[in-house]
Structures are given as C-alpha cells and as structure tokens.
CHARMM-style PDB file with segment names, atoms N, HN, CA, C and O in Angstrom:
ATOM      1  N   UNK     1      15.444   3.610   1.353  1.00  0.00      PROA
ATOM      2  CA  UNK     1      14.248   4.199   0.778  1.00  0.00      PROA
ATOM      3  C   UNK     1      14.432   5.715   0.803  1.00  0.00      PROA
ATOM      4  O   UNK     1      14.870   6.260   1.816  1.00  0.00      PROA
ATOM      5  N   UNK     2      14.101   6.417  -0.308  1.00  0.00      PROA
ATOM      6  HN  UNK     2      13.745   5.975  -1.131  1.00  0.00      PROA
ATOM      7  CA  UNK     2      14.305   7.791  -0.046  1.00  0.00      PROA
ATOM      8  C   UNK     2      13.069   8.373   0.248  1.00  0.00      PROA
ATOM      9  O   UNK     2      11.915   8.031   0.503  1.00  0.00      PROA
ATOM     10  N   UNK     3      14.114   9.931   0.047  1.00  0.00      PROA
ATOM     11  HN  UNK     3      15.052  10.209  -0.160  1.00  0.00      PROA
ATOM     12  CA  UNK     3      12.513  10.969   0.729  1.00  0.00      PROA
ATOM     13  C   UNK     3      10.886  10.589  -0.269  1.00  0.00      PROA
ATOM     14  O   UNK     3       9.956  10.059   0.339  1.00  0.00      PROA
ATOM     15  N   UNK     4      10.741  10.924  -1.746  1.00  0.00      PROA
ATOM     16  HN  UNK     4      11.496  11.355  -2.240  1.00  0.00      PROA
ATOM     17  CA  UNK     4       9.590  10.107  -2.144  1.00  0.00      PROA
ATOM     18  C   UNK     4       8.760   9.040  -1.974  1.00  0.00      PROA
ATOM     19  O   UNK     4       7.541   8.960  -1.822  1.00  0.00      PROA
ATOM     20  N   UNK     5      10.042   7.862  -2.050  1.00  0.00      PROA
ATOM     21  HN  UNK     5      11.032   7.927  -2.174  1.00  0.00      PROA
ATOM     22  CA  UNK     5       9.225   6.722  -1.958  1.00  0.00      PROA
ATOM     23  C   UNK     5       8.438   6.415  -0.657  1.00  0.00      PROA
ATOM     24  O   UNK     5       7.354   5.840  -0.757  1.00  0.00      PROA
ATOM     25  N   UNK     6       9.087   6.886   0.970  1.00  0.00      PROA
ATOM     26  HN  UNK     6       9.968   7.354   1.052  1.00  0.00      PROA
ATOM     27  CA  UNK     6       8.681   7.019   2.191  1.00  0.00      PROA
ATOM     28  C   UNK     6       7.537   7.947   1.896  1.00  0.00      PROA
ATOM     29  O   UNK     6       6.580   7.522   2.543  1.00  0.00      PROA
ATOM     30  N   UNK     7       7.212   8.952   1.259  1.00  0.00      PROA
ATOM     31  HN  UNK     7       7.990   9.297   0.733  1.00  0.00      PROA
ATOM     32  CA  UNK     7       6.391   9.749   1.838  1.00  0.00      PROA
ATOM     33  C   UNK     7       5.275   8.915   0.930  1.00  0.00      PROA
ATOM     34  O   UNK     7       4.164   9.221   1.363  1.00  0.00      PROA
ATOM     35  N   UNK     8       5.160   7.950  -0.199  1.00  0.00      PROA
ATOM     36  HN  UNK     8       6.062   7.702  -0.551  1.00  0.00      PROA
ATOM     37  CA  UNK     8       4.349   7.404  -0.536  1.00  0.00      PROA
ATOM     38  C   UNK     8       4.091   6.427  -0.357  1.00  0.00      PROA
ATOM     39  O   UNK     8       3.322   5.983  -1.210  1.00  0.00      PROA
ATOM     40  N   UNK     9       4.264   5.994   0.136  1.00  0.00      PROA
ATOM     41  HN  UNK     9       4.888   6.355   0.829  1.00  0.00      PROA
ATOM     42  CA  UNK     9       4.233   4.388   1.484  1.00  0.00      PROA
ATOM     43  C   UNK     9       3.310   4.808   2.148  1.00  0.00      PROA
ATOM     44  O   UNK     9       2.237   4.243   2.361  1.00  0.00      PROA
ATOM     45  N   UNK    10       3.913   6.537   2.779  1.00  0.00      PROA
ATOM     46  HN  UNK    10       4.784   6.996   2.607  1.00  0.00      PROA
ATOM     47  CA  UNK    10       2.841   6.891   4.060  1.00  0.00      PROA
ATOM     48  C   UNK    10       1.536   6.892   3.514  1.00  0.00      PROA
ATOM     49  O   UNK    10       0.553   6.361   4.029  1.00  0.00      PROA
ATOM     50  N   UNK    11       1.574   7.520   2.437  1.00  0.00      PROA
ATOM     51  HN  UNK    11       2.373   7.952   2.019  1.00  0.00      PROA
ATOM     52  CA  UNK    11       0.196   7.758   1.795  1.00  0.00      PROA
ATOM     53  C   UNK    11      -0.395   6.712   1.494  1.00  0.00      PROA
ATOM     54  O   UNK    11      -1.546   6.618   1.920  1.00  0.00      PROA
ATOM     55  N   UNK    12       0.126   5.631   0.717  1.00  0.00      PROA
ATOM     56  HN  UNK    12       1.061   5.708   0.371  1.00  0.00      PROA
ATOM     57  CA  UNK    12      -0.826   4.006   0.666  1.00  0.00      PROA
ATOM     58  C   UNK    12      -1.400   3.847   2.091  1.00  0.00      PROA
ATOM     59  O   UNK    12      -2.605   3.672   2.268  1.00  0.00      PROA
ATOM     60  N   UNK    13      -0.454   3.916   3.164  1.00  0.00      PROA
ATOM     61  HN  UNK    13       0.525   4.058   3.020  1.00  0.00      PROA
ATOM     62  CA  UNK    13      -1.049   3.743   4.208  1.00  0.00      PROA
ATOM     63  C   UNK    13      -2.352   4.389   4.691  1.00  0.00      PROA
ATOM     64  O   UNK    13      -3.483   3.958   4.917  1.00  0.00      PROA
ATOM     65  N   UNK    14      -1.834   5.438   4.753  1.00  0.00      PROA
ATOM     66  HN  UNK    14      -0.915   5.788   4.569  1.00  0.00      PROA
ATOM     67  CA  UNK    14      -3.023   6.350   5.256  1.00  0.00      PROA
ATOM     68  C   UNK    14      -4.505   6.154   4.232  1.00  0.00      PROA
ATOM     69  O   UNK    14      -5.678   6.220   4.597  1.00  0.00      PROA
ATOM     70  N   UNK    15      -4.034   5.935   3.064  1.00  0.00      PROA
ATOM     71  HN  UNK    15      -3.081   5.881   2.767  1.00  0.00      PROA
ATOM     72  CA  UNK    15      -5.520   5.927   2.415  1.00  0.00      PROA
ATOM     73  C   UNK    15      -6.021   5.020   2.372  1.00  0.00      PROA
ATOM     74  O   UNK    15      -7.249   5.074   2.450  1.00  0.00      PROA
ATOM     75  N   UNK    16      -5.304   3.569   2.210  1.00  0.00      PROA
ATOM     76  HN  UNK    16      -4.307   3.525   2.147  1.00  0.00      PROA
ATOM     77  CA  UNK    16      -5.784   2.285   2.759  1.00  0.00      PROA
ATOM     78  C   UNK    16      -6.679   2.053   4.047  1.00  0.00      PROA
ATOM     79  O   UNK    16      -7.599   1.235   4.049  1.00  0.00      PROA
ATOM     80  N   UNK    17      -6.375   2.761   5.040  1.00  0.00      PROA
ATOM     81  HN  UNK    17      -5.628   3.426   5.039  1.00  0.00      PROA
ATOM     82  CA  UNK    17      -6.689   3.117   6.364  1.00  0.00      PROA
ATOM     83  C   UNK    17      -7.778   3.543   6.180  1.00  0.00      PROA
ATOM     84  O   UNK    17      -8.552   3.126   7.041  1.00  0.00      PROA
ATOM     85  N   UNK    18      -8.331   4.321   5.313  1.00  0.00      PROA
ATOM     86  HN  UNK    18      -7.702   4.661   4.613  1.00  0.00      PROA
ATOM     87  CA  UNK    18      -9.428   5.140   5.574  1.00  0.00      PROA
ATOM     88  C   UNK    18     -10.305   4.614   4.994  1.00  0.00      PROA
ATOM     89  O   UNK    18     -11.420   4.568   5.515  1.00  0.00      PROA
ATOM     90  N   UNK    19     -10.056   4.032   3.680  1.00  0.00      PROA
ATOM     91  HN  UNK    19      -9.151   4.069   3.257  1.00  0.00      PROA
ATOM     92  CA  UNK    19     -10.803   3.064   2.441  1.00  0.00      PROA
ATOM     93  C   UNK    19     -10.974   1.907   3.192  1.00  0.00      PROA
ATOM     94  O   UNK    19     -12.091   1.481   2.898  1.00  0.00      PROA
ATOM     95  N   UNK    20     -10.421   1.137   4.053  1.00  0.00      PROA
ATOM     96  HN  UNK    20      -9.514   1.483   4.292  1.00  0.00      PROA
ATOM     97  CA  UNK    20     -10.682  -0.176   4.598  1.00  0.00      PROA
ATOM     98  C   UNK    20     -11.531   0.282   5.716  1.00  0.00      PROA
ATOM     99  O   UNK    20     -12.760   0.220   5.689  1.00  0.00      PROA
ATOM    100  N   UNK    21     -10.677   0.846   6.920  1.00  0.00      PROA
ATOM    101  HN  UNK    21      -9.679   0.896   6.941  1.00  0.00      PROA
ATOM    102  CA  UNK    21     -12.040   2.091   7.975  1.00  0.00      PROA
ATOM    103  C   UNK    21     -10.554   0.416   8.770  1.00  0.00      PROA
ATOM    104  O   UNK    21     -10.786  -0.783   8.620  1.00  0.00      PROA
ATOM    105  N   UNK    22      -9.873   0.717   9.153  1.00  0.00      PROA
ATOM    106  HN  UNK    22      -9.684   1.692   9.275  1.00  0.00      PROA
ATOM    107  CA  UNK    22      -8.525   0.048   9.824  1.00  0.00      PROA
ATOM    108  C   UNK    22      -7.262   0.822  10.038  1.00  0.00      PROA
ATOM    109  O   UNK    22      -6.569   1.368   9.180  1.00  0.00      PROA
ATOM    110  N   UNK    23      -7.041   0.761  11.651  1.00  0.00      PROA
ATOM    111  HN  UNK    23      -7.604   0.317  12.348  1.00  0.00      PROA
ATOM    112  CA  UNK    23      -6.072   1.513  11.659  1.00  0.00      PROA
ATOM    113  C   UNK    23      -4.576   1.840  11.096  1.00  0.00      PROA
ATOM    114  O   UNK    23      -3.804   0.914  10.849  1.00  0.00      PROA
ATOM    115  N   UNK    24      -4.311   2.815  10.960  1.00  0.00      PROA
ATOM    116  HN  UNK    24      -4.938   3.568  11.160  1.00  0.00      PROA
ATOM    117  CA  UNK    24      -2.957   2.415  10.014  1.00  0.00      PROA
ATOM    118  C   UNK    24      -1.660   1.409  10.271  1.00  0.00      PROA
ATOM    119  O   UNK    24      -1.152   0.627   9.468  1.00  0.00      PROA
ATOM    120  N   UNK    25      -1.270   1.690  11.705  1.00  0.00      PROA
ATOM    121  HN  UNK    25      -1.683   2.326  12.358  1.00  0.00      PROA
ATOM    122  CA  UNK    25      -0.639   0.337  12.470  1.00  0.00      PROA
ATOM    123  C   UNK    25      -1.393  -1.130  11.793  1.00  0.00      PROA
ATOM    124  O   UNK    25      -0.668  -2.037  11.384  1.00  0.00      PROA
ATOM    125  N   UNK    26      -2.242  -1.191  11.758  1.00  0.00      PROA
ATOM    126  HN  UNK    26      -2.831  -0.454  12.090  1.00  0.00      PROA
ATOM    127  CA  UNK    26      -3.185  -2.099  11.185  1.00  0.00      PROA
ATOM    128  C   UNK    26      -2.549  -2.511   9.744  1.00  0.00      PROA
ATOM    129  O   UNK    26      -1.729  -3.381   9.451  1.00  0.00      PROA
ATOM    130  N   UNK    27      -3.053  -1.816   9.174  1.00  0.00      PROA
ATOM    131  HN  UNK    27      -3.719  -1.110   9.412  1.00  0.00      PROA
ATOM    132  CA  UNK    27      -2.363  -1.831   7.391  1.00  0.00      PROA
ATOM    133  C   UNK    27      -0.491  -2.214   7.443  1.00  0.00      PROA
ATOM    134  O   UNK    27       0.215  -3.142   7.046  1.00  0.00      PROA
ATOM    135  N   UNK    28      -0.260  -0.881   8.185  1.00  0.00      PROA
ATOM    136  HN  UNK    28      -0.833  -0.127   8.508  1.00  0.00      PROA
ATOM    137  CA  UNK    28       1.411  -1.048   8.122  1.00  0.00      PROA
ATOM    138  C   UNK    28       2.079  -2.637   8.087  1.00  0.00      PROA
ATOM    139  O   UNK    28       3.104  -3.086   7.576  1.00  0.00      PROA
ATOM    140  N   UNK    29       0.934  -3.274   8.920  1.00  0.00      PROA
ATOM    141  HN  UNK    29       0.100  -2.909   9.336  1.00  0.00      PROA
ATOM    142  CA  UNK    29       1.221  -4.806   9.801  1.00  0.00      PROA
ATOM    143  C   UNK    29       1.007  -5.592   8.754  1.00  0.00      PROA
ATOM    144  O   UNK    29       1.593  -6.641   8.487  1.00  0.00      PROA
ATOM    145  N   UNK    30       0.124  -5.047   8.145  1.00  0.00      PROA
ATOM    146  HN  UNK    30      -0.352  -4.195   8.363  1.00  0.00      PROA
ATOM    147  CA  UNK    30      -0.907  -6.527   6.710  1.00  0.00      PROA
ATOM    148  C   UNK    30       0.418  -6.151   5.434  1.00  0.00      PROA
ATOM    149  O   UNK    30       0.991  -7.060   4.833  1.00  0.00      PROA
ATOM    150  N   UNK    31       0.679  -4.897   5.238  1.00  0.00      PROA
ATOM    151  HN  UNK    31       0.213  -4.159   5.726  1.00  0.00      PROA
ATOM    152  CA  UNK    31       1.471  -5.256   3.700  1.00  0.00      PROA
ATOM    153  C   UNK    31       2.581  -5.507   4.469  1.00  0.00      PROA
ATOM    154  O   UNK    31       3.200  -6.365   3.840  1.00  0.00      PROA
ATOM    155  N   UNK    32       3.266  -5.210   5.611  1.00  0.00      PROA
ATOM    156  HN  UNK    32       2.763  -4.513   6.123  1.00  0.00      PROA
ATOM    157  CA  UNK    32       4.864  -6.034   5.557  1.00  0.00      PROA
ATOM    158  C   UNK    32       5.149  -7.113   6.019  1.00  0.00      PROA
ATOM    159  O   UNK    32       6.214  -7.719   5.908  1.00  0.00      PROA
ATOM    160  N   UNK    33       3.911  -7.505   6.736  1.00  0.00      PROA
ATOM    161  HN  UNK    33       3.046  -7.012   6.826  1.00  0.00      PROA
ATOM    162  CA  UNK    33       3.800  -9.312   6.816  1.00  0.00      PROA
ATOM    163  C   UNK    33       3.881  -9.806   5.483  1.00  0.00      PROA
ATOM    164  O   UNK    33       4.837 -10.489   5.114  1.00  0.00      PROA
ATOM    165  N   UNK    34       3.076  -9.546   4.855  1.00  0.00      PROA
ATOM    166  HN  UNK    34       2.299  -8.992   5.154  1.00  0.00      PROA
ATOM    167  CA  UNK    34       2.962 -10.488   3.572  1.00  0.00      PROA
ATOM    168  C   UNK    34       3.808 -10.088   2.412  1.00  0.00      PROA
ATOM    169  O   UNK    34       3.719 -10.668   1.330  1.00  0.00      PROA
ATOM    170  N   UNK    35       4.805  -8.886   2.677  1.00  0.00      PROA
ATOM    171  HN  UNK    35       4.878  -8.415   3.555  1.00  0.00      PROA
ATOM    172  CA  UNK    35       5.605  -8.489   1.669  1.00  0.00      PROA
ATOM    173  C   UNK    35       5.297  -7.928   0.347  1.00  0.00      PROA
ATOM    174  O   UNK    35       5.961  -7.899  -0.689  1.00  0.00      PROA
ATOM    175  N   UNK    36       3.584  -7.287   0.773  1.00  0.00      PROA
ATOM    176  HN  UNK    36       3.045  -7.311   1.615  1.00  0.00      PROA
ATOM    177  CA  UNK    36       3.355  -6.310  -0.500  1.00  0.00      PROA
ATOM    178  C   UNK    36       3.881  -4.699  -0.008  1.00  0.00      PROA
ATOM    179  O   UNK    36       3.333  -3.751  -0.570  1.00  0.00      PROA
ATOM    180  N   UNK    37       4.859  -4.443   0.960  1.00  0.00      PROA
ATOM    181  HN  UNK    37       5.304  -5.213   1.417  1.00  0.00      PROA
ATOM    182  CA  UNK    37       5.504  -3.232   1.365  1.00  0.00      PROA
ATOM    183  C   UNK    37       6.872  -3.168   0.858  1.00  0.00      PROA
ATOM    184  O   UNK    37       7.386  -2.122   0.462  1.00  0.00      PROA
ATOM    185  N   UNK    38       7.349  -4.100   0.875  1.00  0.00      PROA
ATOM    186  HN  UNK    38       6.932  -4.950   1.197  1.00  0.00      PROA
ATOM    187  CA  UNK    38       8.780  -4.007   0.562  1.00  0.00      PROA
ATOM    188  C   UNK    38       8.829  -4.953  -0.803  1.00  0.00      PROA
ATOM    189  O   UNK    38       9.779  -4.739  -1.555  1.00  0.00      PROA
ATOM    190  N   UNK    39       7.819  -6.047  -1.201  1.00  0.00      PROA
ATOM    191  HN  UNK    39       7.047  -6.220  -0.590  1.00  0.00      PROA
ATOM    192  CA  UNK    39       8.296  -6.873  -2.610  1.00  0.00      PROA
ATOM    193  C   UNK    39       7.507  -6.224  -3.682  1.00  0.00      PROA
ATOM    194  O   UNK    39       7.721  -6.619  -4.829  1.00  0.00      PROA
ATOM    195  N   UNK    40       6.512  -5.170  -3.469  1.00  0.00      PROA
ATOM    196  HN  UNK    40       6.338  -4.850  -2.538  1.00  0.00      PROA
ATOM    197  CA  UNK    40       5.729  -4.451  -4.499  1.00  0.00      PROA
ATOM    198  C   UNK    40       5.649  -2.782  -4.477  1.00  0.00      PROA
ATOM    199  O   UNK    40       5.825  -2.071  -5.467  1.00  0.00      PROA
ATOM    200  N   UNK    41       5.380  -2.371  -3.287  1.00  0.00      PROA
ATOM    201  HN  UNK    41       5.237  -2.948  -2.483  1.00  0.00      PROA
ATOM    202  CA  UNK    41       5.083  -1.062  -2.913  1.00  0.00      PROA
ATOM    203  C   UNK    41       6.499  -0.218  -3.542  1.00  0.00      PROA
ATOM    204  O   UNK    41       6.610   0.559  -4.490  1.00  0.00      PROA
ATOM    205  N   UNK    42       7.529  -0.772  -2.523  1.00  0.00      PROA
ATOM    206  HN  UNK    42       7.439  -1.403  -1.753  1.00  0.00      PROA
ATOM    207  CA  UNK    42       8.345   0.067  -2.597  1.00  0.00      PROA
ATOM    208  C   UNK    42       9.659  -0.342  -4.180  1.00  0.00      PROA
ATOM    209  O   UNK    42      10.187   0.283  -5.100  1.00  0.00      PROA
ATOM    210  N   UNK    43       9.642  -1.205  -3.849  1.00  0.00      PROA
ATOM    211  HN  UNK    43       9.212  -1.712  -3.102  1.00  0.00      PROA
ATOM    212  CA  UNK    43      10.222  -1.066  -6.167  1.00  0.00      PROA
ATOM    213  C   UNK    43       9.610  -0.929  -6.954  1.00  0.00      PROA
ATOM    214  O   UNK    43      10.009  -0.977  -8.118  1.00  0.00      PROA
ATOM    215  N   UNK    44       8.232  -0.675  -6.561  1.00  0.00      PROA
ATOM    216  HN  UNK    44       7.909  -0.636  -5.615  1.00  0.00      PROA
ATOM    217  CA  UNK    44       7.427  -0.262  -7.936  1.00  0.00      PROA
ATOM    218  C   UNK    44       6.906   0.949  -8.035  1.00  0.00      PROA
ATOM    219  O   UNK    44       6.229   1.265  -9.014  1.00  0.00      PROA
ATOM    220  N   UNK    45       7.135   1.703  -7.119  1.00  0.00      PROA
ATOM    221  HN  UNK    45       7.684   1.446  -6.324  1.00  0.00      PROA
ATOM    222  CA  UNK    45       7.163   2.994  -6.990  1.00  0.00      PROA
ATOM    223  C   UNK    45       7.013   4.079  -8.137  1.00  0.00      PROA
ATOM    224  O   UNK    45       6.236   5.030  -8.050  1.00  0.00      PROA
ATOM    225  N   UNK    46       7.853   3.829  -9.237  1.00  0.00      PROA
ATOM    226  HN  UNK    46       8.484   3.057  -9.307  1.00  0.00      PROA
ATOM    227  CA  UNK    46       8.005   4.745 -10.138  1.00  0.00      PROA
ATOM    228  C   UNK    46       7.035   4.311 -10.935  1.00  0.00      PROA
ATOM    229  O   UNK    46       7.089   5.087 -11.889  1.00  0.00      PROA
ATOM    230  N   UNK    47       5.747   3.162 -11.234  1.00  0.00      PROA
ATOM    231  HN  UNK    47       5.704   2.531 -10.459  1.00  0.00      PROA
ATOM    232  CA  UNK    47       4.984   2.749 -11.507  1.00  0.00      PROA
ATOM    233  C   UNK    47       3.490   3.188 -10.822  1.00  0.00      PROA
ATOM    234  O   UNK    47       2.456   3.484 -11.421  1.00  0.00      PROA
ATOM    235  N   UNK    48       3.686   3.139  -9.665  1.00  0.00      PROA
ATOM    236  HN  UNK    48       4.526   2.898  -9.178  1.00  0.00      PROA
ATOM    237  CA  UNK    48       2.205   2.610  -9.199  1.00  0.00      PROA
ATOM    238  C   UNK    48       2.147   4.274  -8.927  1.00  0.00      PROA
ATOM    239  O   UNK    48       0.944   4.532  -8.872  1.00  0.00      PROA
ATOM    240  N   UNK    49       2.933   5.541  -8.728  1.00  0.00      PROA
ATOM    241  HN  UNK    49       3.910   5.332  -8.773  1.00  0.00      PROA
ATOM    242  CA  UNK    49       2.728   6.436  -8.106  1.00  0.00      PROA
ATOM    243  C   UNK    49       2.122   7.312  -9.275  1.00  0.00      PROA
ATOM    244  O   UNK    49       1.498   8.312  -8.921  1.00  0.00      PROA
ATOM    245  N   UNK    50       2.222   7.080 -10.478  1.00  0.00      PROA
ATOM    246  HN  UNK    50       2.729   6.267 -10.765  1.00  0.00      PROA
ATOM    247  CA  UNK    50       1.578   7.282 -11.638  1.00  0.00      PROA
ATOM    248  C   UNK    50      -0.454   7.099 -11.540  1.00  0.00      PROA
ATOM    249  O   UNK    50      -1.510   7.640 -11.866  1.00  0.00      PROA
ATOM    250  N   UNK    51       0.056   6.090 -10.940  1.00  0.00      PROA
ATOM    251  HN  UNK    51       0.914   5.650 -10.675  1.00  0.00      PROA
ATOM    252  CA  UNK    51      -2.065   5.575 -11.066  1.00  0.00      PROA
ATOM    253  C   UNK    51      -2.674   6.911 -10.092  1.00  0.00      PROA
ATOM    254  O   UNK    51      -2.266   7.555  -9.125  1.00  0.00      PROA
ATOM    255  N   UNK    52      -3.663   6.901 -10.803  1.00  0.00      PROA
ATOM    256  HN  UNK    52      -3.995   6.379 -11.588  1.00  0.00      PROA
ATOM    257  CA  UNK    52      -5.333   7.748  -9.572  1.00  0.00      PROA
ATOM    258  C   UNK    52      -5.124   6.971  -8.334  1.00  0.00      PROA
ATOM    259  O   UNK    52      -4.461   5.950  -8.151  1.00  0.00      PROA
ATOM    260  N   UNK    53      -5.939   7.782  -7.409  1.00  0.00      PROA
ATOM    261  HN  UNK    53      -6.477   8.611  -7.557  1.00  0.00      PROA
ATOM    262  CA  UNK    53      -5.546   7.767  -6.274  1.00  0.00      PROA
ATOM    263  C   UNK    53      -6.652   6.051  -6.226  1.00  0.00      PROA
ATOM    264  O   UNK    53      -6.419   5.105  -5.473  1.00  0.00      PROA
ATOM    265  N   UNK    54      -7.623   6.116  -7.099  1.00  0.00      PROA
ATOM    266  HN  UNK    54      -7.812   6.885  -7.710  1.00  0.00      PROA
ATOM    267  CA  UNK    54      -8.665   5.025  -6.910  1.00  0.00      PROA
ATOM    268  C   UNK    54      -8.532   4.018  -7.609  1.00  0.00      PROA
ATOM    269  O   UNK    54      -9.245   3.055  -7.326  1.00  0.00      PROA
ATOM    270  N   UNK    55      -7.574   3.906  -8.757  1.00  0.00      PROA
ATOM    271  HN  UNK    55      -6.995   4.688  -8.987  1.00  0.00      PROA
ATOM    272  CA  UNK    55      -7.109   2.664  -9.367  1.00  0.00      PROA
ATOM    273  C   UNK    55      -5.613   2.427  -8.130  1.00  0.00      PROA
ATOM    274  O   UNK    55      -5.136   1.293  -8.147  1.00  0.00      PROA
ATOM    275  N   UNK    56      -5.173   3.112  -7.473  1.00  0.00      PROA
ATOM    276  HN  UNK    56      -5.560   4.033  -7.459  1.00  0.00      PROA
ATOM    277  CA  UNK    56      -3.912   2.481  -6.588  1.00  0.00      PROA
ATOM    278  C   UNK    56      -5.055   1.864  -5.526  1.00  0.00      PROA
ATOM    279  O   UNK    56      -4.602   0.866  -4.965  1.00  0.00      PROA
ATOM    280  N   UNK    57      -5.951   2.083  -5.249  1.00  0.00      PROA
ATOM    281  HN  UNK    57      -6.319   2.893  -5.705  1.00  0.00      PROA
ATOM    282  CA  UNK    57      -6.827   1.914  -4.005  1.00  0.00      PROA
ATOM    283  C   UNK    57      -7.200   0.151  -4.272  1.00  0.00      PROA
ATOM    284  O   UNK    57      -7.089  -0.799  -3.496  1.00  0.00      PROA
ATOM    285  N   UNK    58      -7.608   0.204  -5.495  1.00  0.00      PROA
ATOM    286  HN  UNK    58      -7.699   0.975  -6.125  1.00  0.00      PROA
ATOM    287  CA  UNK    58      -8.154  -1.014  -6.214  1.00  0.00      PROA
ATOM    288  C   UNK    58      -6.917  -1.847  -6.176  1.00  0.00      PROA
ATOM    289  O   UNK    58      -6.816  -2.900  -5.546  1.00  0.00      PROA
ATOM    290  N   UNK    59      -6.022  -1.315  -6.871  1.00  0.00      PROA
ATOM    291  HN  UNK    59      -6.105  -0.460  -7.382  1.00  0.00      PROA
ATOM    292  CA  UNK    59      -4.570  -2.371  -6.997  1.00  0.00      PROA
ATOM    293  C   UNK    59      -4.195  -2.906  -5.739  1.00  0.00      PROA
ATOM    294  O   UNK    59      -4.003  -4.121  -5.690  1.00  0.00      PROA
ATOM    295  N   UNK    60      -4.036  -2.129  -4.568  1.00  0.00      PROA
ATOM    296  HN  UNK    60      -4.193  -1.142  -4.608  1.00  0.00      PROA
ATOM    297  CA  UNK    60      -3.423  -2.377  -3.483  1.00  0.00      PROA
ATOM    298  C   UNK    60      -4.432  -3.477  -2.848  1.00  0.00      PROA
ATOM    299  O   UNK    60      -3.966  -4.600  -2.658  1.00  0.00      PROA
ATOM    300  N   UNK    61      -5.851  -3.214  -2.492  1.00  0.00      PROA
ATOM    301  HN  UNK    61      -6.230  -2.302  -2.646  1.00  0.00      PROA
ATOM    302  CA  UNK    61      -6.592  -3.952  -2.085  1.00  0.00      PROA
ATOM    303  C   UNK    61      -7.026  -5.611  -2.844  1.00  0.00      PROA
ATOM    304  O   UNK    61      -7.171  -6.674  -2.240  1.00  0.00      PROA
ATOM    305  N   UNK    62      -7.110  -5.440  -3.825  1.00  0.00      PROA
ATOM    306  HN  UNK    62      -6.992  -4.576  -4.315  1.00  0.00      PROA
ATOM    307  CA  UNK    62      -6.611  -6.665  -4.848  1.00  0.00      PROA
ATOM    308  C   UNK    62      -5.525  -7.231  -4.334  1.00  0.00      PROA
ATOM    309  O   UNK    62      -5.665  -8.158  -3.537  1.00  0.00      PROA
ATOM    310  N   UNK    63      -4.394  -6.826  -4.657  1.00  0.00      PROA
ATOM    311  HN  UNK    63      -4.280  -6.073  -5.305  1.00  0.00      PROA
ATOM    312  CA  UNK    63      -3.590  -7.671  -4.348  1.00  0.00      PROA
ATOM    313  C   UNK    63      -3.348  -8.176  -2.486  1.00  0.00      PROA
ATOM    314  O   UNK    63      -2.863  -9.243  -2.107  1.00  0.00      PROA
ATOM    315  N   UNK    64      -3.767  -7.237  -1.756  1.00  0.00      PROA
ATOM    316  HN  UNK    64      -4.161  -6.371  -2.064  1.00  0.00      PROA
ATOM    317  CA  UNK    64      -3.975  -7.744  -0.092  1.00  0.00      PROA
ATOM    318  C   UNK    64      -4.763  -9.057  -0.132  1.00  0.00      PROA
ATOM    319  O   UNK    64      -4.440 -10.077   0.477  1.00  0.00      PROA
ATOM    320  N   UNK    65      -6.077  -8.879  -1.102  1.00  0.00      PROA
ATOM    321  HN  UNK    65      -6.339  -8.050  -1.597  1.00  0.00      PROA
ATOM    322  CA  UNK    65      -6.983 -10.445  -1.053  1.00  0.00      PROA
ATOM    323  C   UNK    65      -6.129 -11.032  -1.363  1.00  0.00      PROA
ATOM    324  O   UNK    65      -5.653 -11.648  -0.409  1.00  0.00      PROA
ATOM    325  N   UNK    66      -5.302 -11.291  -2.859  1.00  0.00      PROA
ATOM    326  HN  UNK    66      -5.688 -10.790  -3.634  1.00  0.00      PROA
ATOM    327  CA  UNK    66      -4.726 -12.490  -3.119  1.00  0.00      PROA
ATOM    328  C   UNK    66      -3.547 -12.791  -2.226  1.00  0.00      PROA
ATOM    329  O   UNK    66      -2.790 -13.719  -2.509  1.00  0.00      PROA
ATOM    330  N   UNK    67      -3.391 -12.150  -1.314  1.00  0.00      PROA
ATOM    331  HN  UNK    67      -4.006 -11.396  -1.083  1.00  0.00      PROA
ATOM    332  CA  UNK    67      -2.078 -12.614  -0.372  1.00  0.00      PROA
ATOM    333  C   UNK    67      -2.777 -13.076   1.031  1.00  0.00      PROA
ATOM    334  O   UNK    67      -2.183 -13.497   2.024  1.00  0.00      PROA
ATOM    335  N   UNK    68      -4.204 -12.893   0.868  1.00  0.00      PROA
ATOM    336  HN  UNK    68      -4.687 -12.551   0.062  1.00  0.00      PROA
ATOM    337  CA  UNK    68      -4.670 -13.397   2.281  1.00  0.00      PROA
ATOM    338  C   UNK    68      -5.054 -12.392   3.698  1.00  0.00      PROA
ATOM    339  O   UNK    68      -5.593 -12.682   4.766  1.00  0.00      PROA
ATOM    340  N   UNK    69      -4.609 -11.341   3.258  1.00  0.00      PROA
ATOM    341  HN  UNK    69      -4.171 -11.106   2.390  1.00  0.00      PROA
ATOM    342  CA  UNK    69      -4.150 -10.311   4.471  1.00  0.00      PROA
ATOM    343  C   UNK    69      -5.660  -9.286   4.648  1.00  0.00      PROA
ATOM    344  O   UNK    69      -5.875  -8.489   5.561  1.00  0.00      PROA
ATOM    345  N   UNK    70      -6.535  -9.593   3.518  1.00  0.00      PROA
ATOM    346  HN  UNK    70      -6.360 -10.240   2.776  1.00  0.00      PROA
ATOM    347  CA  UNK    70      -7.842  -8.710   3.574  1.00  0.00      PROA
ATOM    348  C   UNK    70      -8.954  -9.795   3.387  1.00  0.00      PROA
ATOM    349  OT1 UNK    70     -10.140  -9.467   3.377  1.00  0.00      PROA
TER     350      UNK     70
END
C-alpha cells in the first residue's frame, strides 16, 4: 500500500469513527474482518477518493450493513 492510499484508509477510519461515534480500533476491526479494507477500500482507491467526504460516508456505511458489521 503506498503513501496515499494509507493515508486514506486513515481517513475512512477516522471519519467513520466520528460519523458512527465508535472507536477507531473499533472500525479498523469491522472493515478488515469483513474485507471491506483490503477487498474494496484499498483497490478502489482511485475511485472512491474522488467522492465528497458525505457520499464516501454513505458508501462506506452502506456497504458495512450489507456485510453485517454495522
């Protein structure tokens, strides 16, 4: 993973964190259990880092329900 894509991981994290009100250890735990960290986050990168900060908020949390993890 390079320097970008890490520093926008951190940021899903962190804003997930704050939008859910869950600690980030918390989050970190829910997308790489269920593999929306490494099978979505991070190869789609050059995609999703494009969206508002509140349509990624929506996407990410969407897809946590349909995996069970929210």
């Amino acid at each position: 993973m390079d320097g970008k894509t890490l520093e926008f991981v951190t940021y899903c994290i962190a804003k997930l964190s704050s939008v859910l009100h869950l600690p980030q250890q918390e989050i970190y735990r829910r997308l790489s259990a269920s593999g929306i960290l490494y099978d979505y986050i991070v190869p789609s990168y050059d995609v999703l880092h494009t969206f508002s900060s509140r349509y990624l908020m929506e996407d990410l949390t969407d897809y946590m329900r349909e995996k069970g993890v929210l």
